[in-house]
N, C-alpha and C positions, 0 to 999 in steps of 0.2 A: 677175372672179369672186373673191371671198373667199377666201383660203388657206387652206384646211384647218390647225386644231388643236385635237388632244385631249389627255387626262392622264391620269396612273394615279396615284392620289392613296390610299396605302396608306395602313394604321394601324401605328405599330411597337408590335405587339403579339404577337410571336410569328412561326411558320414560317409561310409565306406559300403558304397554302390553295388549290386545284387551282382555285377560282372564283375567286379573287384573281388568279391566273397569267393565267389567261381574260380576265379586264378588262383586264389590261394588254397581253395578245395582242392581242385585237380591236382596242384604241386605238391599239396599233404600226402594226396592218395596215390601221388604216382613215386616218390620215394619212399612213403611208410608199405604200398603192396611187395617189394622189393628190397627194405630192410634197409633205406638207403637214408639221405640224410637230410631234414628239412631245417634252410633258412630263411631268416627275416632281414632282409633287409630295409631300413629308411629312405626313401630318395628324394632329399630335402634340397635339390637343385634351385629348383624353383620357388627364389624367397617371396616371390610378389605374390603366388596363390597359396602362402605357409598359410596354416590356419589353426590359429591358438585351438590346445586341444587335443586337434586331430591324430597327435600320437596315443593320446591318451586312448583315445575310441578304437585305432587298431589293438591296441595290448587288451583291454576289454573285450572284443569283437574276438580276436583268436584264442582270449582265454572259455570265452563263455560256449564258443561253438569246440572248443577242442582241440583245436589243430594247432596241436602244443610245438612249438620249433626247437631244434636242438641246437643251433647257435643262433644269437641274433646279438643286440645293443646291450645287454644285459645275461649273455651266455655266450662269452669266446670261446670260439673253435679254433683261433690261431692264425685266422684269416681277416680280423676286423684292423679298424673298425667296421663296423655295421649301419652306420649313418654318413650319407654320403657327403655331410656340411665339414665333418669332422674328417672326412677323408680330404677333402678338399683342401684344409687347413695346413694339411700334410704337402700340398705339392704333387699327389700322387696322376692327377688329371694330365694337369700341364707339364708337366715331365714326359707323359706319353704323347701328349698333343706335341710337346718339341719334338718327340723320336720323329712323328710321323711327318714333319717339315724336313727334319734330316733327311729322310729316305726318300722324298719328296713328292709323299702318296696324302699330304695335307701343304695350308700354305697362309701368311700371316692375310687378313684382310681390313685394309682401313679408310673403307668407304665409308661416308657420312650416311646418316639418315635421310637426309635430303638426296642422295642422289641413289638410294637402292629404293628411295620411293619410285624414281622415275625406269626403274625396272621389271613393275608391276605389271600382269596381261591378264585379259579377261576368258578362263577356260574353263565350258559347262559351264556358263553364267556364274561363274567364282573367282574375284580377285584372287590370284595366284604373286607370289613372287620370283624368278628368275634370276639367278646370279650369271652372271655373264663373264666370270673369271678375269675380271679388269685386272684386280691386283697381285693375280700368277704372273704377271706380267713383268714386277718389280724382279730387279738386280738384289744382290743379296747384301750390296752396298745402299741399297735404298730403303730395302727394307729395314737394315740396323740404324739408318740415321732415322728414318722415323721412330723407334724404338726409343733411341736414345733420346728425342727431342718430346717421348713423352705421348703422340698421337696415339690416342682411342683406338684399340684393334678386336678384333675376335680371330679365331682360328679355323678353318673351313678344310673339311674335308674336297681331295683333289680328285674327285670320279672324270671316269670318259666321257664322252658327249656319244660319241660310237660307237657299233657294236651292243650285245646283249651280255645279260649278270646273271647267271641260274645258279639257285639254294633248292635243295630239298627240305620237303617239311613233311612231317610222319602222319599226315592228314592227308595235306593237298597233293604227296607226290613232288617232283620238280614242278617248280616254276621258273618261267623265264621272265626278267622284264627288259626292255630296250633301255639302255642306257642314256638316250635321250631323258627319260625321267626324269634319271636319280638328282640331277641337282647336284652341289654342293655345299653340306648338310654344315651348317655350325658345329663346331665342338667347342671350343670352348668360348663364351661368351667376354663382351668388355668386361663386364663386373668379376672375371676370373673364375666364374662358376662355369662348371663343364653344364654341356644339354645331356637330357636324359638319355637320346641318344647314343651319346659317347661314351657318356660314365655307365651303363649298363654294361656294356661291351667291357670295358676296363674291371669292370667291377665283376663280371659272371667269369670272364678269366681268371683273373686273380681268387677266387674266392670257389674254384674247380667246379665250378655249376654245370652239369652234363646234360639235363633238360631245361629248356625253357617254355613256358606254359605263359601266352600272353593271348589278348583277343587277336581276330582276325584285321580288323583294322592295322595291322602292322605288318601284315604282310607284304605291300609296297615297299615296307623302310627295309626289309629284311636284307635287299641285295648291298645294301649299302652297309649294312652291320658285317656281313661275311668280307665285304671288301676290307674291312677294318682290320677283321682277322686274320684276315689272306695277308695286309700290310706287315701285323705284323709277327707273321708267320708260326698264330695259335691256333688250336683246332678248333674248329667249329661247334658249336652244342645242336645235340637234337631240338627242332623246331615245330611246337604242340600250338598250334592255332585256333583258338576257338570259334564256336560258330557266334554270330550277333544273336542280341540276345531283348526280342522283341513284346510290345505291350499286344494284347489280344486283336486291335486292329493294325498287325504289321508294320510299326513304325518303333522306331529304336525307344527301348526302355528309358525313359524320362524323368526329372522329378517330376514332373506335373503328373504322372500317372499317380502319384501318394504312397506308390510302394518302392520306391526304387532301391532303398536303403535297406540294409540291415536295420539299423534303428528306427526307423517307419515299421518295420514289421512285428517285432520287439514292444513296441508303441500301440497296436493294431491288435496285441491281443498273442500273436504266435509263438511258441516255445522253439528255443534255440534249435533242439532237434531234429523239430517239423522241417523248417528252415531249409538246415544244413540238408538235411534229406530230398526235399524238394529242388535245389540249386544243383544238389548233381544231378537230379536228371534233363537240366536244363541243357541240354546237346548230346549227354552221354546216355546208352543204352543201356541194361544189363540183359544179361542173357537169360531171357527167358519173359515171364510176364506180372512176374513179383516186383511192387512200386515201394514198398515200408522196407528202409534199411536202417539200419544204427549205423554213428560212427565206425564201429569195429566189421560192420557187415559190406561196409563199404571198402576198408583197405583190405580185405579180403579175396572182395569181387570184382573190383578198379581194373581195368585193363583199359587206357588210354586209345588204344585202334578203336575201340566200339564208340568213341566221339564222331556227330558227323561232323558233316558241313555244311546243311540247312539251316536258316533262323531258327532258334528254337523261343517258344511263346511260352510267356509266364503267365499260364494260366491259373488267374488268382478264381475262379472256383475250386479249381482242385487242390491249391496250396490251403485252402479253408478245409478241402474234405480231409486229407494228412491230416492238417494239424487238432481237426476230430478223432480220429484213429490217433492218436497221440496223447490225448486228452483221458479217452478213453481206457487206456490201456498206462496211466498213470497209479499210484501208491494212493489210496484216500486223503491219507493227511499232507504228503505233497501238493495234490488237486486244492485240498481246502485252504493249504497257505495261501496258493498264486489268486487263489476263487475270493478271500476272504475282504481285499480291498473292495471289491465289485458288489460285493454284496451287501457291504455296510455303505456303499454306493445309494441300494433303491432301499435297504430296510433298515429302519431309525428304533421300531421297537424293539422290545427284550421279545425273540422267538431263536428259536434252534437253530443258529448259523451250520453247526456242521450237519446236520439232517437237513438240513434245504441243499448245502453240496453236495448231498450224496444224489439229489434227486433231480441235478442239473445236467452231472458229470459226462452221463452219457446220452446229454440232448443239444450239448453246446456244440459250437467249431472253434469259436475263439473266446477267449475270457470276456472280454465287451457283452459279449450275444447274454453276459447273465443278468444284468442289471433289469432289462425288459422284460425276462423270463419272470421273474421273482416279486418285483415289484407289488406285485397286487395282493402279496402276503402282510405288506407295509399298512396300504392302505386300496379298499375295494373301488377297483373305478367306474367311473359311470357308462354305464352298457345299454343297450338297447335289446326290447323284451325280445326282439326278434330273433335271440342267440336258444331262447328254450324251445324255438323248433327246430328239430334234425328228423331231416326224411329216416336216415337209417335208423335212428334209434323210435322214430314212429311219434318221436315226442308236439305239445306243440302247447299255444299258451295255457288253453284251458286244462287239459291233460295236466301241465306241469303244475300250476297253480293247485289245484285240487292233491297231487302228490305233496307238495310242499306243505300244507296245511295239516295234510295229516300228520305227515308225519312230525313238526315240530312241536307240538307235546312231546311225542315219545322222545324228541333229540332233549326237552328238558326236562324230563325224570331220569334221563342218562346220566350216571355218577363217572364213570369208566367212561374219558375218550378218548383213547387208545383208539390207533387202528384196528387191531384185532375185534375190540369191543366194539366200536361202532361200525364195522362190517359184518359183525355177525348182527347188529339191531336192525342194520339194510339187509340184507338177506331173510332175516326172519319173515321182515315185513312183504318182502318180492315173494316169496312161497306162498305168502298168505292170501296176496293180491291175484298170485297166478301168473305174472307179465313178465317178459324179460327185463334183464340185468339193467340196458342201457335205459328204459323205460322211466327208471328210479332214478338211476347212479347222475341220468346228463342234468337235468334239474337241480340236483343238489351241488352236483360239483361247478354250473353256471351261477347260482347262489353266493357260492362262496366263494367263488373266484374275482365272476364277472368275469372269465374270458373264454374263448374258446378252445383253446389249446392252453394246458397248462403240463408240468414236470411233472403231477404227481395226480393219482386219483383223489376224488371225494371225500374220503374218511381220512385219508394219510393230511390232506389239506386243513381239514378238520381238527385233527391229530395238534397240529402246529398251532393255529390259531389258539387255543382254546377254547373251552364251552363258551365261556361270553360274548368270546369276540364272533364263535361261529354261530351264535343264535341271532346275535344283533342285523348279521350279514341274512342269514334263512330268511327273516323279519322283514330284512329290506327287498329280497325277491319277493316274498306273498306282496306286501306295499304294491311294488314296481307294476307287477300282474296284475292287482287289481287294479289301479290306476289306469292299465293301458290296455287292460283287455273287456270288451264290451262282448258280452254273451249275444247281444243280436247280431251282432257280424256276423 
């Protein structure tokens, strides 16, 4: 049996797109389930969209999410190089683009810009271009004098006009398209540089890649890629299509959406993990109704048939809930590293950074969500009395005021404040009064908060602050109360 090997053959053009990630996922998981063999390729074709950098952010990007490759620019397997500027350099393109003029299944073309403007037609309201095979036309004495005299050429692939081109794809089944379509595809460009196109084709050959794992947008070009390989009489690779990969109102994942990138999400607060985890199940299923995989849980359970071929929707609620379940199920002092920016973010005084992590860890989704969480341990904000009434706990202004009072004597002859210590001095006092828990505890923990939803109870909050700072804050609840609460209302 053939050894399994695929590739993820990015463009250095930029941050490396949520459907980008996805190719190179599925390509990880469908040779590593199989024991087969993952490479990197560079497809530095196109100099006009290079983008300083951008190599940098794929070697970053595939170290930090995992999907370690076993050859690429930097680890020969005997098949590189691995960067197509450098193959290029070789002659390896245009050596193949001559064969296929040889054979006469390509052909030289040296039409002006000016006059393949005037071959343009308007289809589905889209400027389209159309080659019209003018220069199939040239003698192979015409062709060499222009050659020799120097004119500007590209190289074009030589498709039918008639008849249909049918490829199987291990998704969609066969497909047929009419060779009316296919055009005749540039391969190698004036500037000498092959289209991606072509140098894929030459490059998945040579370098024995048995799957290919690209989006579905390329399923039209695909008839035209087997024609290449039919030319020149190499086997074809399995054909993995993915499905488009849409924003929650069903239009193609965007930058404008703010997530579209790896590094927007990275940026956003999300761990590699979450991520990685989330992107496979952008088309693919697993069997059964368990959504939390690891890396390793994934080359496992990867079976490529279970991809559909419906849009699938990146739905950023749930890529928030994972990367809670992620968070959650994190080492303490791991959480407090990535937590520790954030929180020196909202809090400037000396209190217990890592005890205020421990009491976020399991309320957050993303790192960002802590700065808001915490803050009012910084400094108490300004709240409105209306927060000491809560139907369930029965509380309300005059009730609290009256709790509050009493009890901050007892809060300053308190030596010990300790949680333990100062939830047994609230407990004493709730026995004593007779009243439920929530009666006491929402008053005091409004006090010292000023919010209404906080990470931690009353005494633990307490705990943190210290005495001083939690009497001055009690101090300013009774103030607030009486100020705004008038007994004849």
């Amino acid at each position: 049996m053939m050894k399994i090997r695929t590739r993820y053959a990015p463009s250095p053009t930029g941050r490396m797109h949520v459907g980008n990630l996805r190719t190179a996922l599925y390509a990880y998981l469908i040779a590593k389930h199989e024991g087969g063999d993952y490479i990197l390729r560079i497809e530095d074709t196109d100099q006009e969209r290079f983008f300083e950098g951008a190599i940098d952010i794929i070697y970053h990007t595939l170290s930090e999410t995992g999907l370690s490759y076993d050859e690429g620019p930097d680890r020969d397997g005997g098949v590189g190089p691995y960067v197509q500027s450098v193959r290029q350099k070789q002659g390896i393109y245009l050596r193949y683009a001559k064969e296929l003029v040889d054979r006469g299944e390509a052909y030289y073309c040296f039409c002006t810009p000016e006059r393949l403007r005037t071959l343009t037609q308007v289809v589905d309201g889209k400027e389209i271009s159309v080659y019209d095979k003018h220069c199939l036309s040239l003698t192979k004495k015409e062709v060499q004098a222009k050659l020799e005299a120097g004119f500007p050429y590209v190289i074009r692939q030589n498709n039918p006009r008639t008849g249909t081109t049918s490829f199987h794809d291990e998704l969609y089944g066969d497909v047929t398209f009419d060779n009316s379509e296919l055009d005749d595809m540039i391969l190698i460009k004036s500037d000498g540089f092959p289209t991606y196109n072509f140098a894929n084709v030459v490059d998945d050959h040579l370098m024995g890649i048995t799957h290919v794992v690209r989006g579905n947008e390329y399923l039209s070009s695909s008839p035209k890629y087997n024609r290449l390989y039919e030319a020149f009489g190499w086997e074809i690779p399995k054909y993995i299509h993915c499905p488009l990969i849409t924003d929650e109102e069903h239009h193609k994942l965007s930058k404008r959406s703010g997530h579209s990138s790896y590094e927007d999400l990275i940026e956003q607060g999300f761990l590699p993990e979450a991520v990685v985890n989330f992107v496979a199940l952008l088309g693919w299923s697993p069997d059964g109704e368990r959504e939390l995989f690891s890396l390793e849980d994934l080359v496992r359970e990867f079976d490529y048939r279970r991809i559909g071929k419906s849009p699938a929707v990146f739905d950023y609620t749930k890529l928030r809930w994972m990367n809670g379940e992620y968070i959650r199920a994190m080492d303490g002092d791991a959480f407090f590293e990535k937590a520790l920016p954030y929180l020196k973010e909202a809090i400037h005084r000396d209190l217990d950074l890592r005890r205020i992590a421990g009491m976020v860890q399991s309320r957050i989704e993303v790192f960002p969500d802590i700065p808001d969480m915490v803050r009012f341990f910084d400094e108490l904000p300004e709240y409105d009395i209306a927060m000491y009434t809560h139907k369930k706990m029965k509380t309300d202004a005059a009730g609290s005021l009256s709790i509050l009072e009493e009890l901050l004597p007892l809060f300053e002859k308190q030596e010990d404040y300790s949680n333990d210590a100062l939830y047994g001095l609230l407990t004493r006092y709730i026995e004593e009064k007779g009243c439920k828990n929530g009666y006491v505890l929402w008053p005091v923990r409004t006090a010292v908060s000023g919010r209404q939803t906080t990470p931690a109870g009353a005494t633990e909050i307490m705990e943190i602050l210290g005495k001083e700072e939690a009497l001055k804050r009690l101090r300013t609840g009774i103030e607030k109360l009486k100020k705004g609460f008038s007994p004849s209302a």
